[in-house]
N, C-alpha and C positions, 0 to 999 in steps of 0.2 A: 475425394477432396484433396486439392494439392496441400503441400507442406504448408505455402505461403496464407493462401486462404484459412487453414489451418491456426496460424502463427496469428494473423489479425483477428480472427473468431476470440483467441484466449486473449488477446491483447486489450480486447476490445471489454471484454468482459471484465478483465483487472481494472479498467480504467475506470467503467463502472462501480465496480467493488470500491476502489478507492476514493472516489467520491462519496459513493454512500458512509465510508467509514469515517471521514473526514466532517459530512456535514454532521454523524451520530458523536462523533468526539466532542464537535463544540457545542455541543448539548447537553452533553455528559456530566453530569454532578462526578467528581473525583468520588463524590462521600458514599454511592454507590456503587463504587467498585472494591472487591476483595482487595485486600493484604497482597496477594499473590498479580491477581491484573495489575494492582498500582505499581506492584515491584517490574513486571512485566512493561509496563508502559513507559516507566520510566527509561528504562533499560532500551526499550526502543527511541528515545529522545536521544540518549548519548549515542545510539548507531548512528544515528542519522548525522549529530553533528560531528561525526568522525569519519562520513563518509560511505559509510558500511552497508547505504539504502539510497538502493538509485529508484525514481519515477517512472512509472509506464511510459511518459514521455524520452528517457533516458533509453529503456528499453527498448522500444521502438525504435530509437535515433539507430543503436546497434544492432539490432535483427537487420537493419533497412528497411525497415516497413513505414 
């Protein structure tokens, strides 16, 4: 298996992943997550708005895939 084929296989699968975690988010009762997820999740909100969390689509754009 080349690198590239390689590269799209994982890519292709994150992309997946993050759909699937995106449609379970907005689903997601806040009031059933631990203490430690909410701190965690939060924590991921400010990456994001800082920059710190690029998109498979981002990813892709720099792989060149």
């Amino acid at each position: 298996m080349g690198q590239q084929t390689f590269q799209k296989q994982v890519l292709s699968r994150l992309d997946r992943v993050e759909k699937t975690m995106n449609y379970l988010l907005e689903r997601m009762e806040d009031t059933k997550l631990s203490d430690e997820e909410k701190q965690l999740l939060q924590e991921s909100y400010v990456h994001e708005k800082e920059g710190r969390l690029i998109s498979s689509k981002e990813l892709k754009k720099k792989l060149g895939i």
